[in-house]
N, C-alpha and C positions, 0 to 999 in steps of 0.2 A: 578522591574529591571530584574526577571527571564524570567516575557515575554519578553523585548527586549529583552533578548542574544538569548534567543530560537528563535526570529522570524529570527535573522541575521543570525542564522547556519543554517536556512530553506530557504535560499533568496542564488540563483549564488553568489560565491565570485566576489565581484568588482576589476575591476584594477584599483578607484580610487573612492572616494568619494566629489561631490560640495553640499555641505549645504548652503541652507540661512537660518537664525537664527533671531530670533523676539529681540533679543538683538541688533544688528548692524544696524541701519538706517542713511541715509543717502539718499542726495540730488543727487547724481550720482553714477552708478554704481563701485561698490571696489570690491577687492578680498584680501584676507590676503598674505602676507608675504609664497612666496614659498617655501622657506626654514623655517628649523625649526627654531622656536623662542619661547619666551616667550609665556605662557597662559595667557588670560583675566579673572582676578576674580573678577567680574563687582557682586559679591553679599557681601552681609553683614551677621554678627549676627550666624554663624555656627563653625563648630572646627574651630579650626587652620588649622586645618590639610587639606582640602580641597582647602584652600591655598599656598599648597607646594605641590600641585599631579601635575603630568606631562601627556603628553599625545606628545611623538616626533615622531610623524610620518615621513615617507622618501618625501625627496625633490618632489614639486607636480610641476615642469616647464613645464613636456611634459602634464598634464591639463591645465595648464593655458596658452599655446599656442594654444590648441584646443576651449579653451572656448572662446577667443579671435578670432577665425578665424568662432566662428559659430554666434558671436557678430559685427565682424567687420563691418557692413554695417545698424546696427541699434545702436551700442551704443557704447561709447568709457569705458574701465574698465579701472581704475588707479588700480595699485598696491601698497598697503601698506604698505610697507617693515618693519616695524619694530609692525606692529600689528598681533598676533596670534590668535588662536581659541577664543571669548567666552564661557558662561559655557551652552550656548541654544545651542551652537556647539559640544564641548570636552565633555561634560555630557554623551549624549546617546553612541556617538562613544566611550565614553572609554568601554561602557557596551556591544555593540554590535563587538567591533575589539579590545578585553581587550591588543592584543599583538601590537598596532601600526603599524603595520604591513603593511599598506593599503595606500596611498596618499593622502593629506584630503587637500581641501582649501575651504574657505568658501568665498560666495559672499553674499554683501551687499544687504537689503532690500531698493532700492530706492523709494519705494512708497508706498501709502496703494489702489492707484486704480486700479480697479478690472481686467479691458480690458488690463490695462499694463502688469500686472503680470501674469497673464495669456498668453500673447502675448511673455513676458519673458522666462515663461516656454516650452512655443512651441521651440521656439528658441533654448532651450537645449536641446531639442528632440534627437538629434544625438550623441549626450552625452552618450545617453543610452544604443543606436545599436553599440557604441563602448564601452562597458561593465562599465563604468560610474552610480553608483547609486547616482542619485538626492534626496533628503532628504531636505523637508520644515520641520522644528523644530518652534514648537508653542505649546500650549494647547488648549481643544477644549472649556474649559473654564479656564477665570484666572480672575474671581469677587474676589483677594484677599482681598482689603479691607473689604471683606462682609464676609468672612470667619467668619467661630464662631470660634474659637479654643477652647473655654472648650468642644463643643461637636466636634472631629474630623469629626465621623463617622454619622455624619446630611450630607445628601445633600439636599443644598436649590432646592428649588420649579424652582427657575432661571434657577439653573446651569442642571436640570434635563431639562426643557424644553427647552433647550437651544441644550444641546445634543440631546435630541432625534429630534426635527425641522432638525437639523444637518445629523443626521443618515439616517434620511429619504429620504432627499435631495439627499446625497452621493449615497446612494444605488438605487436611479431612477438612477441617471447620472443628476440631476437637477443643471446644472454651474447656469444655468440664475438664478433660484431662490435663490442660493448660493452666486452668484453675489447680490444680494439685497438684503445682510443681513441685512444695515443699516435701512432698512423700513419692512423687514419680520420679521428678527426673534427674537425671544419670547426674551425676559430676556436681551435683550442685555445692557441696562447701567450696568445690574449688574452682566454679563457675561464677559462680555471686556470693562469696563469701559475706558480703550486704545485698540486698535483692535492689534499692532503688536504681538498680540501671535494667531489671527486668521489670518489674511491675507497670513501667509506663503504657506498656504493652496492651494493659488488659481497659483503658480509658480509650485507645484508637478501635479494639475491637468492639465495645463496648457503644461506640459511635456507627461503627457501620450500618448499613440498612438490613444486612443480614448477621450478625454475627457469627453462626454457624456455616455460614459458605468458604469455601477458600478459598485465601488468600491469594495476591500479585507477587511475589518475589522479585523486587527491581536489583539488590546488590546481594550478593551473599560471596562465598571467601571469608580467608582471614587476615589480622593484621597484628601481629608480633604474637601470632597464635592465637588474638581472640576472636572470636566470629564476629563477621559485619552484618550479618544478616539483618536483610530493611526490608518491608514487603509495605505496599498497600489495599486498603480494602475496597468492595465495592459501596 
C-alpha cells in the first residue's frame, strides 16, 4: 500500500478520477451514483471494520456530463443512483487520495472483449487532456482458488509466468499479443480462471495517447503468490 500512496503523490493531481473495476460487470455501460452514497462491500470473511470505512468523495456531475458527451455517439451510460464505489474501486483510492478530496465515479465493465474495451478506452482519451486520471483496477494475476495459504510466500510457476508473458508484452507496446491472451498466455486457467480482474487492463491502454509504446512499471512483486504488477501509460 506504500507504493500506491507514493506512486499517487508522483502522478499531477487529478480534477477527477473514472475507474472501471473488475467487480462491476454488466451488459451495458453504468456509472455510479454522482453524488455521494453508500459503499459496496461486495467481499466477505475480513474485520468488521472494513465494513464501516467510508470513502465520500465531492459530488462528480461535471464528470459524468463530460463522460457522457465523449460517449454520446457510441454508447448510451445509465446512471445508477443509488449504487457507490466497490472495493476494486474505494480500495486503491482510499490509499492513493486518503483525504477524498478528488471527484471519483466509476464506470461499468461491459465486456470481457478486447477490440471493445480498447475502443472504450480510446474514447476516454480526452478525459485525460482535461486532467482526468483513468484508472483500470484488476490484478495481474488472481488464480485465488490456487493459492496455497499455509505457504504465503510461494509464487506458483502460473502466476510467475503469467506475469512475466505479461511484462513483456506491456514493455514492447505488444496490444495485439495482449489482446490474445486467451490463446497466448502461459498459466491462464490458473491465473484468471474468470478474466475480469485482467481485462480492465485493455480500457487504460486503450486510453493512452500511444497505446503501442511502453509502458511505466510503478509496482510489480507478488502478494500471497499473485502478481501486483501496476504500470502507467503515457
Amino acid at each position: 500500500m506504500r507504493e500506491l500512496a507514493g506512486w499517487a503523490r508522483g502522478l499531477p493531481r487529478p480534477r477527477a478520477v473514472l475507474i472501471v473495476s473488475a467487480h462491476w460487470e454488466s451488459d451495458s455501460l453504468g456509472v455510479t451514483s454522482t453524488v455521494p452514497t453508500g459503499l459496496v462491500y461486495d467481499f466477505g470473511g475480513f474485520d468488521p471494520m472494513y465494513s464501516r470505512m467510508r470513502y465520500d468523495t465531492p459530488e462528480s456531475g461535471d464528470l459524468a456530463r463530460q463522460l457522457l458527451a465523449v460517449l454520446a455517439e457510441t454508447a448510451h451510460v445509465h446512471e445508477h443512483r443509488g449504487r457507490g464505489l466497490d472495493h476494486g474501486a474505494w480500495v486503491p483510492l482510499k490509499v492513493m487520495y486518503p483525504e477524498a478530496d478528488v471527484p471519483v465515479l466509476q464506470l461499468s465493465l461491459p465486456t470481457h472483449d478486447t477490440a471493445t474495451l480498447l475502443a472504450l478506452g480510446e474514447r476516454l482519451r480526452p478525459l485525460r487532456e482535461q486532467g482526468v486520471l483513468v484508472v483500470g483496477s484488476g490484478f495481474m494475476t488472481h488464480g485465488l482458488p490456487y493459492v496455497d495459504w499455509h505457504r504465503p510466500d510461494l509464487v506458483p510457476g502460473w502466476s510467475a509466468d503469467f506475469d512475466a508473458w505479461a511484462a513483456d508484452a506491456l514493455d514492447r507496446g505488444d496490444v495485439e499479443e495482449l489482446a490474445r491472451f486467451r490463446l497466448r498466455a502461459p498459466g491462464l486457467r490458473y491465473a484468471h480462471p474468470t478474466v475480469e480482474h485482467f481485462t480492465p487492463l485493455f480500457v487504460t491502454l486503450g486510453a493512452a495517447t500511444d497505446p503501442t509504446a511502453g509502458v511505466t512499471t510503478a509496482i510489480d512483486g507478488f502478494f500471497l503468490g499473485l502478481a501486483r504488477r501496476s504500470f502507467q501509460v503515457a
